[in-house]
C-alpha positions, 0 to 999 in steps of 0.5 A: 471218316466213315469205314468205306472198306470193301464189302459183298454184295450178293443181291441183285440191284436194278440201276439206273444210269443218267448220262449213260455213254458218259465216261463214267456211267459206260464203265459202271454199266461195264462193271454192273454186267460183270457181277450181275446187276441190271442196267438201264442206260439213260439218255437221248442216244442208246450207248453204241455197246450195251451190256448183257443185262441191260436196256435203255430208256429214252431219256431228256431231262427237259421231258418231265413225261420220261422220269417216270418210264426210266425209273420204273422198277430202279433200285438205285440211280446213278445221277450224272447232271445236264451242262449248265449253271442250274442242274438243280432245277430238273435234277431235284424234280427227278429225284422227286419222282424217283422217291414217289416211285419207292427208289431208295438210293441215290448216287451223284456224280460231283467234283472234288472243286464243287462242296454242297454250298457251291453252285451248279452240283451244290443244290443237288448234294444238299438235297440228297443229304437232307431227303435222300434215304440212301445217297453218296455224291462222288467228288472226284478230282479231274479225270486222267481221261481229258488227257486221251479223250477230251478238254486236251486231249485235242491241242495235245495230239496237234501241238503237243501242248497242254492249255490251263489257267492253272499256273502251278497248282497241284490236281489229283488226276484220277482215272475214271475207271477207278470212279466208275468202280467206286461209284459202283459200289456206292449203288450196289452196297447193302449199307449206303455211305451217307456221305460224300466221297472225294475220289482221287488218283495216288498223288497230287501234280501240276499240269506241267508234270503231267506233260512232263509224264505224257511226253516221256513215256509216249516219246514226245515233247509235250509242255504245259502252256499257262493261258489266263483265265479270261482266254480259257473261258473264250476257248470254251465259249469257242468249243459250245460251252454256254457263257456262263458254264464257260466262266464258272469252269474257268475259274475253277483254274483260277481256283486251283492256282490260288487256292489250291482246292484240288491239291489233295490225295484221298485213300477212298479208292483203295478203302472203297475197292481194295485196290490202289488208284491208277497213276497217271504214269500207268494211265499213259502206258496203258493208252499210248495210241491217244498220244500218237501224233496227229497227222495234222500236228504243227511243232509246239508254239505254232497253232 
């Protein structure tokens, strides 16, 4: 592994965040503003809270005529890819663009369950690595946010359960503020990693502990309820995610159970910030109105 310790950074870097109100991109434009870096946010709504020092570009990935205006004058960008199974396919033309315009360094937000040789963020990490001047691609493990803002977030404040076709497989649950400070030192850093980063939180745990860790510090009863695979690729389907999106995202739960792909701890966020990562336990602690019971919560089993 490669020195990630902390380094200063004094200069001033201009950077482009795709995917601007995502969980990640928010917190890197939060923490760019702070040390005094510029933000262009980039998407098709402008984030409801901007920073100081920052702007937003109208952005699509489908409208080929906007890459050019929402990488003008960009050092750096951040790369937080559209939902489907073929990122690829405007996410390397985009990059294309970036290099034209001179943009040097690039940052890819991936997964610690997708390596370069799978599908949908695969093709983009091979493409940085082999094109890019300066580049990293973020694979961190699943986010402590889909507890409290998304995936669960839902059935746990209504029934107090957690749906997966994980079985007992272990995931590294990692806070996505200590991605987005990662990620922002991937963009602003003089000298670029070159490399890929696997970013997650203090130590690897099942969905049943996580629930056990949820219930007993909000003071409910929460439980991890173990679906097949083929009933979490319909509930997807249900919630809007395309088919095959839907059953590739699936089977990553198949994959953890069988193959325990993300059954690890790094130390990246520790060597990359100087801090130690989040745990869930603190999570929890510090956002215990997301666990608050809904008012239409129905006893466990009875959803």
């Amino acid at each position: 592994m490669s020195d990630k310790t902390k380094v200063s950074h004094p200069s001033q870097v201009r950077i482009l965040l795709t995917g601007g109100r995502g969980k990640t991109s928010s917190r890197i434009a939060q923490l760019a503003s702070q040390k005094g870096h510029i933000v262009r946010t980039a998407g098709r709504r402008a984030p409801e809270h901007p920073v100081e020092r920052s702007e937003h570009a109208a952005f699509d990935w489908e409208n080929f005529s906007a890459y050019g205006p929402a990488l003008a004058g960009m050092d750096a960008v951040y790369l937080v890819a559209p939902v489907g199974m073929n990122p690829s396919a405007l996410m390397i033309p985009f990059i294309e663009e970036a290099l034209k315009l001179s943009v040097r360094r690039f940052v890819l937000l991936s997964s610690a369950s997708v390596s370069e040789t799978d599908p949908v963020f695969g093709p983009v990490h091979r493409y940085l690595r082999e094109n890019a001047p300066e580049w990293a691609v973020l694979r961190p493990s699943y986010f402590m946010q889909n507890f409290s803002e998304a995936a669960h977030a839902a059935t746990l404040r209504q029934s107090g359960q957690i749906l997966t076709a994980t079985g007992s497989g272990k995931v590294g649950f990692v806070d996505a503020e200590d991605i987005a400070a990662v990620g922002l030192e991937a963009l602003v850093r003089p000298e670029s990693f070159n490399e890929q980063l696997i970013i997650t939180g203090p130590r690897p745990i099942d969905y049943a502990e996580a629930a056990e860790i949820i219930g007993r510090i909000s003071g409910r009863e929460i439980r991890h309820a173990d679906i097949t695979e083929r009933e979490l690729r319909s509930g997807l389907i249900a919630a809007g995610v395309p088919e095959d999106y839907a059953a590739f995202l699936a089977h990553l739960d198949t994959r953890i159970r069988k193959e325990g792909i993300e059954d690890q701890a790094t130390d990246t966020v520790l060597l990359v910030t100087g801090r130690e990562p989040r745990s869930l336990e603190a999570f929890v602690r510090d956002h215990l109105t997301a666990f608050a019971v809904s008012e239409t919560e129905q006893p466990i089993g009875q959803n």
